[in-house]
N, C-alpha and C positions, 0 to 999 in steps of 0.2 A: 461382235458378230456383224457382217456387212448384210443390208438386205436391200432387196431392190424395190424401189419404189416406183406406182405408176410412171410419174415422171423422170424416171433415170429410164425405164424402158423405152421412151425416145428415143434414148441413143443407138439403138440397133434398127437398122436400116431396110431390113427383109423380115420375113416370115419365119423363115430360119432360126434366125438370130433371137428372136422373142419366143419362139418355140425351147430353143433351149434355154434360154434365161428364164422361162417358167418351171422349168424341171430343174433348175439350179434351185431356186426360190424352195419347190417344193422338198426335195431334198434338204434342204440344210433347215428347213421347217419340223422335220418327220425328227433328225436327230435332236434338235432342242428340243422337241416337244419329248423325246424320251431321255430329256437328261441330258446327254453326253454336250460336252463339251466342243461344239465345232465354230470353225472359222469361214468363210467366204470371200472369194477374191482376193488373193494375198500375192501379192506384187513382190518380184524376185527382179534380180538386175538379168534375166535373164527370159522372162515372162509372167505370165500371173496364173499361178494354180485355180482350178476352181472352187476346192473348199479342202480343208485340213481337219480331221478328227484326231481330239485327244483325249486320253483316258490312262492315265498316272505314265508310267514309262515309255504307253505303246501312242505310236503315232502312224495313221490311216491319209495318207495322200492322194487326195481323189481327183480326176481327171471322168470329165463330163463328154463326149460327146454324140451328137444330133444330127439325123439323115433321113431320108425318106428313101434316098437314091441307095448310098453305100450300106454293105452287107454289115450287121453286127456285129460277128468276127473282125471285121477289117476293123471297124472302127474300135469298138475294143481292143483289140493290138496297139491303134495308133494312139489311143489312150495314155496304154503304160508306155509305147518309147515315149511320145512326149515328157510325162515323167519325169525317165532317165536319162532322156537327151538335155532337156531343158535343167539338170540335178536341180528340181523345185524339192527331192528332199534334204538336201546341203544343211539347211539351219536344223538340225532336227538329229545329225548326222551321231548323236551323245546316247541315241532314246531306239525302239523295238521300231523298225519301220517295215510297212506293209502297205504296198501299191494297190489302187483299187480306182481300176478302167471302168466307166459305166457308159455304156450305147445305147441310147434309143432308139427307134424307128418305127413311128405312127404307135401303136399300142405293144409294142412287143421289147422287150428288156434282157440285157444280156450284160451281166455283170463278171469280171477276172481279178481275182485276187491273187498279190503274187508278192511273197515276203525280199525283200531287197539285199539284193548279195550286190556287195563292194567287191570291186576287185582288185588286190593289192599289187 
């Protein structure tokens, strides 16, 4: 499991950027502490997902994003296309996959779950 440490949080440049790397941190915190098996930051030749939940067959591909400005709907949409557009579930393509968009905005949360159809 990848975590971030004060000094890796340097490397993000705004308010923004630490803002949501704290809600990265605390998320993939919440699921280890209940067990499950998750991943963080997992570099694809095509981008880097924000964290991957596994749990025997089924695999939970998480996309994180953070605003103050943009609506939670929007950014949850833009969640799961990333996802899909960026295929960060490819490696995994054997196993139950189910997309899971998370938006923040100042205190309010808006999470989409949405099981992943291929289309032949």
């Amino acid at each position: 499991m990848n975590y971030y440490s004060p000094t890796s949080l340097t490397q993000f440049t705004n308010v923004k950027d630490i803002r949501e790397a704290n809600y990265h941190m605390m998320l993939l915190s919440w699921m280890k502490i209940l067990g499950l098996e998750i991943q963080g930051e997992i570099s694809t030749s095509k981008g880097r997902m924000d964290a991957v939940l596994k749990k025997n067959d089924l695999i939970v591909v998480i996309e994180i994003k953070y605003s103050l400005i943009k609506s939670l709907n929007r950014m949850v949409d833009e969640a799961i296309t990333q996802i899909t557009d960026k295929e960060y579930y490819k490696p995994y393509a054997d196993k139950n996959i189910i997309l899971l968009g998370v938006a923040i905005k100042d205190r309010e949360i808006l999470c989409k779950l949405k099981p992943l159809e291929i289309q032949t």
